[in-house]
C-alpha positions in Angstrom: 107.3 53.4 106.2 103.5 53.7 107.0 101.8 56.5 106.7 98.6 57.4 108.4 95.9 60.3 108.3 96.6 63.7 110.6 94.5 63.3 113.3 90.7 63.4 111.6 91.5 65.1 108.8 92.1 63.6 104.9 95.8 64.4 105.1 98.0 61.5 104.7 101.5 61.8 106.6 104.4 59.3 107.2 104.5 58.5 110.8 107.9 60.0 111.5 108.0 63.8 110.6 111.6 64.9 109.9 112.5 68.2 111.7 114.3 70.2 109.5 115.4 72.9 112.6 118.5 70.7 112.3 119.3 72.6 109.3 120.8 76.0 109.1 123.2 78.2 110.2 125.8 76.1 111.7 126.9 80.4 113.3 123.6 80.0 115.0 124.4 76.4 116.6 126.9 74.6 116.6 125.6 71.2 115.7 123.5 73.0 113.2 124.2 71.5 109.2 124.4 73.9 106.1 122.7 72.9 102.7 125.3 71.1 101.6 125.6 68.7 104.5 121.7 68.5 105.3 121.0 67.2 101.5 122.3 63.6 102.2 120.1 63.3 105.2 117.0 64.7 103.6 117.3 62.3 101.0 118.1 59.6 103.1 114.6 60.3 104.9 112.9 60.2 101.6 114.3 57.2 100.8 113.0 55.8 103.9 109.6 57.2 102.7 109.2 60.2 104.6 106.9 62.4 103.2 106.1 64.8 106.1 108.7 67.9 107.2 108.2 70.6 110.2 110.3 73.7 110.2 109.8 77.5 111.8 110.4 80.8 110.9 112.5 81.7 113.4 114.7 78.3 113.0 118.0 79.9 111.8 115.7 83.3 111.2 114.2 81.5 108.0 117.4 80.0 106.7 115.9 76.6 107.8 113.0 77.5 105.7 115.1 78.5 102.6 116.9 75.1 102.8 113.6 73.0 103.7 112.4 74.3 100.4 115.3 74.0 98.0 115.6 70.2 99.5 112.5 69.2 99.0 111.9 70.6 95.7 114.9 69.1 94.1 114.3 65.5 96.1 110.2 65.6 95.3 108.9 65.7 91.8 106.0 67.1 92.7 104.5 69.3 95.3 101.6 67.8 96.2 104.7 64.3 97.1 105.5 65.7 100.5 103.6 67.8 103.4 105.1 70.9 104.7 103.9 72.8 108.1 106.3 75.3 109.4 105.2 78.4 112.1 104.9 82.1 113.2 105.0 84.0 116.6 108.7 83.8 117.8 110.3 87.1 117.5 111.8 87.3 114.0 113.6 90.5 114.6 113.9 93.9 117.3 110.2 95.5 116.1 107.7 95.7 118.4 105.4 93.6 115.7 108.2 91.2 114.8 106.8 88.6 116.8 103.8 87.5 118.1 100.3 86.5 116.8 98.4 89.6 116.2 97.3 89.6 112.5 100.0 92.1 111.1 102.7 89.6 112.4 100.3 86.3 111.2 99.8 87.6 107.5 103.3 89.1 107.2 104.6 85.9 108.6 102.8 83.6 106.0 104.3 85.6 103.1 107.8 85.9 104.7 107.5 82.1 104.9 106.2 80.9 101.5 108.6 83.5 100.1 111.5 81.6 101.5 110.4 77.9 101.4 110.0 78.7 97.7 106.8 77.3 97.4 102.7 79.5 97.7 101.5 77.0 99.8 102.3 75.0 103.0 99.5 71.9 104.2 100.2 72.5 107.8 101.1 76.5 109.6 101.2 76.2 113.4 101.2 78.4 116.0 104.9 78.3 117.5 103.5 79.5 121.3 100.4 81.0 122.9 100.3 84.7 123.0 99.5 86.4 126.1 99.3 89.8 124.4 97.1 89.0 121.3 93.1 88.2 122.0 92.8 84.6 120.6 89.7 85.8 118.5 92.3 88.2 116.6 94.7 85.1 116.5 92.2 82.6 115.0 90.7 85.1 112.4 93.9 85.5 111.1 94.6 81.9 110.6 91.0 81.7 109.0 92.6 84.1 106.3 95.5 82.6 105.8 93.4 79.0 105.0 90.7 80.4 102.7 93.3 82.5 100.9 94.9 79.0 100.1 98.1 79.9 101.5 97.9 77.1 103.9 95.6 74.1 104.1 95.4 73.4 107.7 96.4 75.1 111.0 97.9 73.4 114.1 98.9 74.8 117.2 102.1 73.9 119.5 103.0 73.4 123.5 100.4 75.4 125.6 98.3 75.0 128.8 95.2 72.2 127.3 92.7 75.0 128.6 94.7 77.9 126.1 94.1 74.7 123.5 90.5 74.2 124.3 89.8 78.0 124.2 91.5 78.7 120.9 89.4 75.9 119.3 86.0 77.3 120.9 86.9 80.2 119.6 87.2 79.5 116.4 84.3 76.9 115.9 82.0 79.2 117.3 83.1 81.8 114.9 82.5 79.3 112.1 86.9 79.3 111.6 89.0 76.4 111.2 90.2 74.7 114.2 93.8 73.3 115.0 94.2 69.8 113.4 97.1 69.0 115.2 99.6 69.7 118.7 103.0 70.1 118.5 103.6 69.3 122.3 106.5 68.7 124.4 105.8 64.7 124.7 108.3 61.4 125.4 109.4 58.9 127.4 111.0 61.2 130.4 108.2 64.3 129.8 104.5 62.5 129.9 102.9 65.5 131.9 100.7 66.1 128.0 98.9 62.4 129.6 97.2 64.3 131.8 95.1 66.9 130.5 96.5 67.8 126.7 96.3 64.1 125.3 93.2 63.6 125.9 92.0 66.7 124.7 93.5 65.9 121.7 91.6 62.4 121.9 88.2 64.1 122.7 88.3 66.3 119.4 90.3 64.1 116.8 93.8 66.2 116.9 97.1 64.9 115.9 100.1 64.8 118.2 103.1 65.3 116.2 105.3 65.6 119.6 108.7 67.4 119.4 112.0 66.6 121.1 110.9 62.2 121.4 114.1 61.5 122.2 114.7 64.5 124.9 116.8 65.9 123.0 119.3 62.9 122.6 118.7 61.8 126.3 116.7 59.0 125.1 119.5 58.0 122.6 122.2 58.0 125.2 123.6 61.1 124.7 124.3 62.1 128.1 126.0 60.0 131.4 124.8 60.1 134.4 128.0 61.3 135.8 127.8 64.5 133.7 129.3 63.2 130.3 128.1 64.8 127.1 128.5 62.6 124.0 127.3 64.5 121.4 128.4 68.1 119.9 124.2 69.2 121.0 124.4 67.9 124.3 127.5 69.7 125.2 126.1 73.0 124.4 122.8 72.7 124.9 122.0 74.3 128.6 118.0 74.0 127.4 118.2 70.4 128.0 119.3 71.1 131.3 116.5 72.8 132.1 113.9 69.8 130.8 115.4 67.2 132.4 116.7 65.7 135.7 118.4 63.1 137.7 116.0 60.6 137.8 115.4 60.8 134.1 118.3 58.5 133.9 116.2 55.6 135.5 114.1 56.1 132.5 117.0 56.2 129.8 118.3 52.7 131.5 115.2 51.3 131.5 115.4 52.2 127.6 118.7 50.9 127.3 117.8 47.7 128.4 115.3 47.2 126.3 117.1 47.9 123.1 120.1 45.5 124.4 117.5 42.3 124.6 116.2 43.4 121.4 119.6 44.5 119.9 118.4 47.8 118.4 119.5 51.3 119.1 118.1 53.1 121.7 116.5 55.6 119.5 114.2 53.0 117.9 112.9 51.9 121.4 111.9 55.3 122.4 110.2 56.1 119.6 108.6 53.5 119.3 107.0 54.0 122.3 105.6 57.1 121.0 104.8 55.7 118.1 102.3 53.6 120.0 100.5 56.0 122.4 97.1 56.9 121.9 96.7 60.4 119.7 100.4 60.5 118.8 100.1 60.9 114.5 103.9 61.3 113.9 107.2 62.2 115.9 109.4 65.0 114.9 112.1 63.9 114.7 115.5 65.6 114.1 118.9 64.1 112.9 122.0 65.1 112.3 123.8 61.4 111.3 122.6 59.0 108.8 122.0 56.9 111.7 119.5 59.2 113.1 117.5 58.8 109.9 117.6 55.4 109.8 117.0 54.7 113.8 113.9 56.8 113.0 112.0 55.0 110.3 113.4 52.1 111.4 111.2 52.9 114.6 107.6 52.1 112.5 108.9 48.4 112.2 108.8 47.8 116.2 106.5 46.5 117.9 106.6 46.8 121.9 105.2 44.4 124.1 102.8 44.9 127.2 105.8 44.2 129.6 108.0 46.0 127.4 106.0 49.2 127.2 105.1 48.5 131.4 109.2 48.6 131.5 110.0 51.2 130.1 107.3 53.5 131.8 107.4 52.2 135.5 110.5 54.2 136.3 108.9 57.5 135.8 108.9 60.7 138.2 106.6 63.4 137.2 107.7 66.6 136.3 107.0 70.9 136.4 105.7 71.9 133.5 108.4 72.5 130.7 108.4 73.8 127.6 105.7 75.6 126.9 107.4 78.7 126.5 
């Protein structure tokens, strides 16, 4: 594993981030894994030397969080071993303040989250989506709060419009706040629409990509045909991915698949490390469900793509509507 720092900042993270949204409620979805079927997979990533895990509030309505944090503190001897960013604003229940990023739900979020993950502090707490309802200068104060009050030690933010980006970290400097240290953006092989405008943004002011979804959701891995075949328990009931991705996506996913043949490595390890080479990106969230998945991901850092290689695998792409930032 190699680790590397979080965009500008002194925090030190491996360069694959393990998504823990993986592990849940398997009620909630069905490739979902419960405690006891998630623990050999965690391990196996901290075996690999992950040190760096992203979950949400909402994943599982905080039963990803309650698992993320009885994982890691039996597989960690000490807290300060791994970093831990998890999120607020997706609706976490019926009430009209359930959700959101005004302060009430940002400072009852923290506490609902720490409270769960077992833990008083987590390094990274990101913004899951923008807010349309909530003035960003109520947004970023909160956050402010929740750093100097130690309950977290950075903020990062996750898929939005660059200009909602660039305004929420105004904002904040101008007020004298912390900024977002890192984007959780929508970002691989067969979605590169962040190139244009969010990328280097994220360049210009020294924030980490930590992209989610780098292998579109499987895509990437070869968990879809072309002719409509799903090979994987997600990718047969997961109508999302339907939405993200198209047709000619599969010229990308070939180009992929060729790759990995000449090299003869999974697919997974191609596409990621792709990623793992673009400019900005800090870390790829990645999320597994097989050993395999685990070890195609930190076996990812130890590839090394040509010029041609990475000309390749890009050439084929088509660009895209934006996706995902809802």
């Amino acid at each position: 594993m190699e680790y590397t720092r979080l965009g500008t900042t002194g925090l030190k993270v491996s360069r694959i981030a393990l998504g823990m949204m993986s592990y849940g409620d398997p009620a909630n979805r069905a490739w979902m894994l419960d405690e006891e079927a998630s623990e050999p997979l965690v391990r196996r990533a901290v075996e690999g030397g992950v040190t760096f895990f992203d979950t949400a509030d909402m994943y599982s309505l905080g039963r990803s969080e309650e698992i993320t944090g009885r994982l890691l503190s039996k597989l960690f001897a000490h807290r300060d071993d791994y970093v831990l960013a998890t999120k607020v604003c997706l609706p976490m229940g019926p009430g009209p303040n359930d959700g959101g990023l005004s302060r009430k739900h940002i400072l009852a979020g923290i506490d609902a989250s720490l409270h769960r993950l077992g833990t008083d502090h987590v390094d990274l707490y990101q913004i899951h989506r923008w807010d349309y309802e909530t003035p960003i200068e109520e947004t970023m104060e909160a956050l402010a709060d929740v750093v100097r009050s130690g309950k977290a030690r950075y903020i990062g933010a996750s898929s939005m419009f660059a200009y909602q980006f660039a305004t929420a970290q105004y904002t904040a400097k101008a007020a004298g706040q912390p900024r977002f240290v890192s984007m959780q953006n929508h970002y691989n092989l067969v979605y590169r629409e962040e190139e244009r405008e969010m990328i280097p943004l994220c360049r210009e002011q020294g924030v980490g990509a930590i992209p989610w979804s780098p292998l579109a959701r499987g895509l990437l891995a070869g968990s879809r045909g072309r002719d409509g075949e799903r090979r994987t328990v997600r990718s047969g009931s997961d109508a999302y991915a339907d939405e993200l991705y198209t047709e000619a996506d599969f010229d990308v996913v070939d180009a992929v698949r060729a790759v990995a043949d000449e090299r003869g490595v999974p697919m997974a390890r191609i596409a990621l490390a792709w990623l793992l080479s673009r400019p900005a990106v800090t870390a790829p969230i990645v999320g597994a469900t097989k050993l395999a998945h685990v070890d195609d991901a930190v076996g990812a850092v130890e590839v090394t793509l040509t010029d041609d290689e990475i000309a390749r695998l890009e050439a084929p792409y088509v660009p895209h509507t934006i996706r995902g930032h809802r």
